[in-house]
C-alpha positions as CSV (number, residue, x, y, z in Angstrom):
1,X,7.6,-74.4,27.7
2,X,10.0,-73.9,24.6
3,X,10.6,-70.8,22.8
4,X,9.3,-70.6,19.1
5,X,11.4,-69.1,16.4
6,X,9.3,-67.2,13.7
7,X,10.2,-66.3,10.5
8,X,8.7,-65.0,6.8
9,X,7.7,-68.7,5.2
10,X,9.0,-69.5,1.6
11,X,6.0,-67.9,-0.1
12,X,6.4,-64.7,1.5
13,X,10.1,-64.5,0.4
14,X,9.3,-64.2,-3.2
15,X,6.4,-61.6,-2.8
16,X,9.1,-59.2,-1.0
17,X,11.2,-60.7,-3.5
18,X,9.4,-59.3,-6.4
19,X,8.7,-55.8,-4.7
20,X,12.5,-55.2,-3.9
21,X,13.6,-55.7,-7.4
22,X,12.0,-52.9,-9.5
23,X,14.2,-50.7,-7.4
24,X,17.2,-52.9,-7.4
25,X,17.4,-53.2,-11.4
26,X,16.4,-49.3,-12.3
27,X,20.3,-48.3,-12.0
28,X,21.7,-51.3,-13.5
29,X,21.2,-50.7,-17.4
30,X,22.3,-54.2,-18.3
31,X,18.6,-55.0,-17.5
32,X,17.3,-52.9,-20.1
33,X,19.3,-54.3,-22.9
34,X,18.9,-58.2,-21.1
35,X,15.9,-58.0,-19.1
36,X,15.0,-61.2,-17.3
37,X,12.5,-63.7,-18.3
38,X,11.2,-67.0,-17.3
39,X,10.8,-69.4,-19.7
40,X,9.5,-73.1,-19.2
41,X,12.2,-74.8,-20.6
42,X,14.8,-76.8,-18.9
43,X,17.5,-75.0,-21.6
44,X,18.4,-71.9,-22.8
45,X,16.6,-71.5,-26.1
46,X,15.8,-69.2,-28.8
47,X,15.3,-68.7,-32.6
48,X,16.4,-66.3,-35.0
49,X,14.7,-66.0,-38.5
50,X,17.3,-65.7,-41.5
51,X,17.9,-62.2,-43.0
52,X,15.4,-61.4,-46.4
53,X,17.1,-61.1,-49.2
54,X,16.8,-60.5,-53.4
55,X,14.5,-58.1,-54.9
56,X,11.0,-58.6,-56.6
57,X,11.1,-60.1,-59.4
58,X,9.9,-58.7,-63.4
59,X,7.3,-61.0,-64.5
60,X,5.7,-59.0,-67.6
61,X,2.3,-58.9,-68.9
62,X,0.4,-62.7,-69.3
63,X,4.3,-64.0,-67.5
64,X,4.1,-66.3,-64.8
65,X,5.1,-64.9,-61.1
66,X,8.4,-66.3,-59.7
67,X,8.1,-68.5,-57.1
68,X,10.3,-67.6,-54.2
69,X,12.0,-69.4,-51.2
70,X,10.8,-69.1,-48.0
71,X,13.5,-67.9,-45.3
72,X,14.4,-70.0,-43.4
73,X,15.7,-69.7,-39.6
74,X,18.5,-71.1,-37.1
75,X,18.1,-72.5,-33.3
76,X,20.5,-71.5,-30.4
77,X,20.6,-73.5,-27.6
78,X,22.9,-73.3,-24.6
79,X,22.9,-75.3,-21.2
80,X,21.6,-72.9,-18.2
81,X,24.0,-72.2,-15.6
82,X,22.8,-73.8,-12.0
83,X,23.3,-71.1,-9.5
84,X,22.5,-71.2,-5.8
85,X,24.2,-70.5,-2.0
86,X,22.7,-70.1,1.1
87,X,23.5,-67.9,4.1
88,X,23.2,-69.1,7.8
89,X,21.5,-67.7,10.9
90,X,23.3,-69.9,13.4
91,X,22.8,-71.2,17.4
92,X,24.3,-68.2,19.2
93,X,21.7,-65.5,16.8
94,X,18.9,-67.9,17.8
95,X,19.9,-68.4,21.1
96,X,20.7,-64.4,22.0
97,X,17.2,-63.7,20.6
98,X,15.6,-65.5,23.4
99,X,14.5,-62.1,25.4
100,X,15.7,-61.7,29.1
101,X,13.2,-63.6,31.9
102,X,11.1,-65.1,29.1
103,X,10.9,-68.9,29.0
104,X,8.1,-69.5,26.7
105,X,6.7,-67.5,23.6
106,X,8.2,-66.6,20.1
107,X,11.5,-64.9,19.2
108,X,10.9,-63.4,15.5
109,X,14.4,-63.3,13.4
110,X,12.0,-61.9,10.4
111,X,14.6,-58.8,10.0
112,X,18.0,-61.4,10.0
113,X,16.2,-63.4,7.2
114,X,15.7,-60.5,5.1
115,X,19.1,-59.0,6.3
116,X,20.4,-62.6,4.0
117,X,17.6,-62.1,1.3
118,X,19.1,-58.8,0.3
119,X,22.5,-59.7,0.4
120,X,22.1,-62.6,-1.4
121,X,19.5,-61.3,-3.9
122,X,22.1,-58.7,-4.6
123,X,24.7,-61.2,-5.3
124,X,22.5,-63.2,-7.6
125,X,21.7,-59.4,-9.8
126,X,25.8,-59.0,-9.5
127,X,26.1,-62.3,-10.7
128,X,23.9,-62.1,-14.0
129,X,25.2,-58.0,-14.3
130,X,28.8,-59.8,-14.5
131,X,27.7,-62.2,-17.1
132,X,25.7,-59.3,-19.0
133,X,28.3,-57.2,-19.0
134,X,31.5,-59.8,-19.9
135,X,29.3,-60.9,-22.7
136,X,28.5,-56.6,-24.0
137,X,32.6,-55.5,-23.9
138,X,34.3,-59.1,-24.9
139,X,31.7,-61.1,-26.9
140,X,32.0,-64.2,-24.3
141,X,31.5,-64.8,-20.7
142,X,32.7,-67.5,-18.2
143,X,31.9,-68.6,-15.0
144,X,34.3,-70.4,-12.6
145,X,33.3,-72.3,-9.7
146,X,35.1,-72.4,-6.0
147,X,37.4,-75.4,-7.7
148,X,38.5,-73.2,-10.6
149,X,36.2,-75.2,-13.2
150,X,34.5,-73.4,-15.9
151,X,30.9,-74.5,-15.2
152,X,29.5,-72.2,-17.9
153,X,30.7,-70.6,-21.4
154,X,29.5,-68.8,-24.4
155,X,30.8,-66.5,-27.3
156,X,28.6,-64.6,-28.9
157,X,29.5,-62.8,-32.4
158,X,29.6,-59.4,-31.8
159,X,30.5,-56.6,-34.3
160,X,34.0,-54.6,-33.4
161,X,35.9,-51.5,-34.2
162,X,39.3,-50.5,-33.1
163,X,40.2,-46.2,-33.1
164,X,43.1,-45.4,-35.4
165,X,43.9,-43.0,-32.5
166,X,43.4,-43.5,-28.8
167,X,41.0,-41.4,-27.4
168,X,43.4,-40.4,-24.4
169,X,45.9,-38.6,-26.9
170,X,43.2,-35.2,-27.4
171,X,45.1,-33.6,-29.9
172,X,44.9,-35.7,-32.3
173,X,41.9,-38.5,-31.7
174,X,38.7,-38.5,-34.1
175,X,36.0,-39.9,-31.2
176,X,33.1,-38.2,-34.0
177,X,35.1,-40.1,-36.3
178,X,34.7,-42.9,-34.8
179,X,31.2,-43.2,-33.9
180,X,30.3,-42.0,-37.7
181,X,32.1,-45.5,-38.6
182,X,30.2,-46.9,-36.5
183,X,27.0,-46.2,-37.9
184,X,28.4,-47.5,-40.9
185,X,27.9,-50.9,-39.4
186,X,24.3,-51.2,-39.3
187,X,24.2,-52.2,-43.2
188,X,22.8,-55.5,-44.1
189,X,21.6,-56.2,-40.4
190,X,18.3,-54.3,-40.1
191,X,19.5,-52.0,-36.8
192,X,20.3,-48.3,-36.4
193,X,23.6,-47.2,-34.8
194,X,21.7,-43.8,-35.2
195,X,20.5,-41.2,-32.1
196,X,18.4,-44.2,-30.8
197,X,21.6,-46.1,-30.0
198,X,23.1,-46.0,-26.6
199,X,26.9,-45.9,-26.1
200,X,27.7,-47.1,-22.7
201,X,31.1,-46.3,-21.3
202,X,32.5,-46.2,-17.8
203,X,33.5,-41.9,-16.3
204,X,37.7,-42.3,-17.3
205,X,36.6,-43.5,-21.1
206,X,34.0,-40.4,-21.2
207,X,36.7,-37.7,-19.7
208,X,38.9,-38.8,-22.6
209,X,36.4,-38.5,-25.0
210,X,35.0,-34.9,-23.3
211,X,38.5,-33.4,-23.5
212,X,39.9,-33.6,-27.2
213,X,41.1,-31.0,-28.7
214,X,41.1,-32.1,-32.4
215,X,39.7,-29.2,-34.1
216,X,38.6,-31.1,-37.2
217,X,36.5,-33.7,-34.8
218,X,35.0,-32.6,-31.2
219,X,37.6,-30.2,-30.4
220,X,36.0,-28.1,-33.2
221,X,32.3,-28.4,-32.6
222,X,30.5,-25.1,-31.0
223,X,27.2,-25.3,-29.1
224,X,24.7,-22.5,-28.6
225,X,26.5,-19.2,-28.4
226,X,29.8,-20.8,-29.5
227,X,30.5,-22.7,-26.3
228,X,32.6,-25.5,-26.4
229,X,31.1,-29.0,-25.8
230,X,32.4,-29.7,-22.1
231,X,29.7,-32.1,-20.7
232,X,27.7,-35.0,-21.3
233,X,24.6,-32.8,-22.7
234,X,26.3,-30.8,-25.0
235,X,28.1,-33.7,-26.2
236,X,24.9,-35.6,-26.9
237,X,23.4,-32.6,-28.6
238,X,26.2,-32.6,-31.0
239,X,25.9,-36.2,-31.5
240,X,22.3,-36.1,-31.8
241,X,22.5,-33.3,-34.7
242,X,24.6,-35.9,-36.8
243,X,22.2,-38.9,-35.6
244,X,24.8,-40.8,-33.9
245,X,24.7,-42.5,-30.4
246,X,23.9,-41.6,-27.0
247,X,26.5,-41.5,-24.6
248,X,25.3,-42.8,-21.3
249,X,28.4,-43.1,-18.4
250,X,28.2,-46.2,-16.3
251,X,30.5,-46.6,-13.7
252,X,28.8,-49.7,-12.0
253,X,30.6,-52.6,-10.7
254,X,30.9,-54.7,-7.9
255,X,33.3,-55.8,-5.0
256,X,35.3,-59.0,-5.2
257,X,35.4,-60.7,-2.3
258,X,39.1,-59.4,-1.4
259,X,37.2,-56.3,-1.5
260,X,38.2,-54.9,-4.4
261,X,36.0,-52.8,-6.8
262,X,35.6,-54.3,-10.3
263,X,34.1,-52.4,-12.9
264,X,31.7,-53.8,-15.4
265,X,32.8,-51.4,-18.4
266,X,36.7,-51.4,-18.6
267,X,38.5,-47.7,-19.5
268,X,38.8,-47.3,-23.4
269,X,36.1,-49.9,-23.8
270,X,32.5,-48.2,-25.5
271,X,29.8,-50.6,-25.8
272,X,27.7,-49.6,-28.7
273,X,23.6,-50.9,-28.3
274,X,21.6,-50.0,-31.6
275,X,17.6,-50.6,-31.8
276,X,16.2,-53.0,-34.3
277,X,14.5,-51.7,-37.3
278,X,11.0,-53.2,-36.7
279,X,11.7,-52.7,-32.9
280,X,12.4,-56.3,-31.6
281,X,14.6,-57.0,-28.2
282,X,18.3,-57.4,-29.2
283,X,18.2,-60.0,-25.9
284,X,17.1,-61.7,-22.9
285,X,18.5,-63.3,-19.8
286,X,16.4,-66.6,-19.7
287,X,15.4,-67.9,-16.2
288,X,14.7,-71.6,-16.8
289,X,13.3,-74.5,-14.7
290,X,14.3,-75.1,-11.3
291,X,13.4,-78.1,-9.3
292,X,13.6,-75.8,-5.5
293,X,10.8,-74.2,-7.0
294,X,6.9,-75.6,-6.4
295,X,6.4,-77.7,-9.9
296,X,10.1,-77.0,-11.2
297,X,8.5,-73.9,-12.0
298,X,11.2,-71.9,-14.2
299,X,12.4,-68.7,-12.5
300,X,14.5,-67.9,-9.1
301,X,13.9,-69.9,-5.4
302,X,14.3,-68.2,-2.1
303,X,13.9,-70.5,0.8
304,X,14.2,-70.8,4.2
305,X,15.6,-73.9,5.6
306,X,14.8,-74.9,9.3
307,X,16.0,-78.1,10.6
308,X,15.3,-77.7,14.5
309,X,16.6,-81.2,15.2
310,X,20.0,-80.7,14.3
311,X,22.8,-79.8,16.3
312,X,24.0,-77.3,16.7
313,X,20.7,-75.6,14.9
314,X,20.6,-73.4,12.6
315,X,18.6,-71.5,9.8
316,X,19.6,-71.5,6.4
317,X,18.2,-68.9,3.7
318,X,19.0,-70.2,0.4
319,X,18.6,-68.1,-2.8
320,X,19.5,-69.6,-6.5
321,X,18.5,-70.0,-10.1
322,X,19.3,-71.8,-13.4
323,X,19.9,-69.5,-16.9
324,X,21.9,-68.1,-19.1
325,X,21.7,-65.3,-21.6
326,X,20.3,-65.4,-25.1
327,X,21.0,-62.7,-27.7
328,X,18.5,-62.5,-30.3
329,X,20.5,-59.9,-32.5
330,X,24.8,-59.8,-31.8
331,X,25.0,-57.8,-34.7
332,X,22.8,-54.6,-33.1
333,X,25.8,-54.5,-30.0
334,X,29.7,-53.2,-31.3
335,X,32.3,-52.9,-29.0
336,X,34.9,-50.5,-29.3
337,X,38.3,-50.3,-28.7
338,X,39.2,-46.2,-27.8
């Protein structure tokens, strides 16, 4: 009699799939400003209506109205990047799960296939937080395959402002200053830099912002009972009383595979995320068609392949997807330079 091996099937794979990510994606904030969606497309696509402009014209009594020109609107398109590994559960893990004295039966390996689906689902949320995040602090990402070939590449035109004063030298830095010029930068683009704007920066950019001393910027500011502003709620209190952005501190990242811990914000780098006037997403990461899935349906694939006959035998669980990210607005995101 021969031993079966039992495992989740392809369907059930995306079920848990779909139930682990809520709680994978709460702490990454990248997937608040990009959220992912599937769209049926076999490209990254999207379309982005031309700014009004011109006022109302006089006409007068018995005048005739003034025809006007409809706006018109611009198409983005970018190739999808076609991502996808697969992790093996080879002979000797198949073999050892045989149990002692047993010579028929099934040996389940249900917990090292989900063992892979997490690790590789976490890689493939690393892998689009990278993107996400190269694209929020530089205004381009790239990705590099194992033969050192860019495989996928975009630049996206994203407003900028450089501090007249680092924000590491305390005495003399304006980091109010600077996020008053910012707010400056919403004109002409229908977007608020305002108190509804996030500013995302990692811990070391917020603990030079947190201790200047510059009395005629933060230095100088008094909360309730004339403390001084020494942490992130009274900072955000002071910055909310002059409608200017909300600091949140990010300090995600992930490890290379020497091992090393790269972070998605770098130090004296504030990405700036304002809200659109009429409310509209600045952004999207766009999952598109993917052949692995049942009718090239667009979205992820998480399979497990078996292939008993080989030698020696093993069990593949593969994980990919093909998309890229679309941003609606470029203007609503500034980076700074502090």
């Amino acid at each position: 009699m021969a031993i079966t091996v039992t495992y989740p099937v392809n369907a059930d794979l995306q079920q848990v799939a779909q139930d682990k990510l809520p709680n994978l994606i709460a702490n990454r904030p990248i997937f608040s400003i990009l959220p992912i969606r599937n769209a049926d497309a076999d490209i990254v696509m999207w379309d982005q209506e031309d700014n009004y402009v011109g006022l109302q014209q006089i006409r007068g009594l018995n005048g005739q109205p003034q025809r006007v020109k409809r706006i018109g609107g611009k198409r983005y398109m970018m190739q999808p990047g076609v991502y996808g590994e697969y992790i093996s559960i080879d002979e000797i893990e198949i073999t050892r799960r045989r149990p002692y004295g047993a010579f028929n039966g099934s040996v389940p390996i249900d917990d090292l296939v989900m063992q892979a689906q997490d690790q590789l689902l976490g890689r493939r949320l690393d892998r689009i937080e990278k993107i996400g995040w190269d694209l929020l602090t530089t205004g381009t990402f790239s990705v590099a395959g194992p033969d050192g070939i860019t495989y996928q590449t975009d630049t996206f035109a994203l407003q900028t402002y450089s501090a007249g004063t680092a924000w590491s030298t305390a005495a003399t830095s304006g980091p109010l200053g600077d996020f008053r010029a910012v707010q400056l930068l919403s004109r002409g683009h229908s977007v608020n830099f305002g108190a509804t704007a996030k500013a995302y920066m990692n811990r070391v950019t917020f603990n030079n912002f947190i201790k200047n001393t510059n009395a005629a910027d933060l230095g100088g500011k008094r909360t309730a009972g004339l403390a001084a502003v020494n942490d992130i709620n009274s900072a955000n209190t002071i910055l909310a009383g002059e409608d200017l952005p909300q600091i949140v501190i990010f300090d995600g990242g992930y490890q290379d595979e020497s091992n090393t811990f790269q972070p998605f914000i770098a130090n004296a780098k504030v990405v700036v995320v304002g809200t659109r006037t009429d409310g509209a997403a600045i952004g999207e990461y766009q999952m598109t068609r993917n052949a692995n899935n049942p009718g090239a349906a667009p979205g992820a694939y998480m399979k497990v392949v078996d292939e008993p006959d080989d030698v020696p035998r093993s069990i593949q669980v593969h994980d990919g997807h093909n998309g890229g990210p679309a941003v609606y607005f470029p203007s609503a995101i500034v980076v700074m330079s502090v």
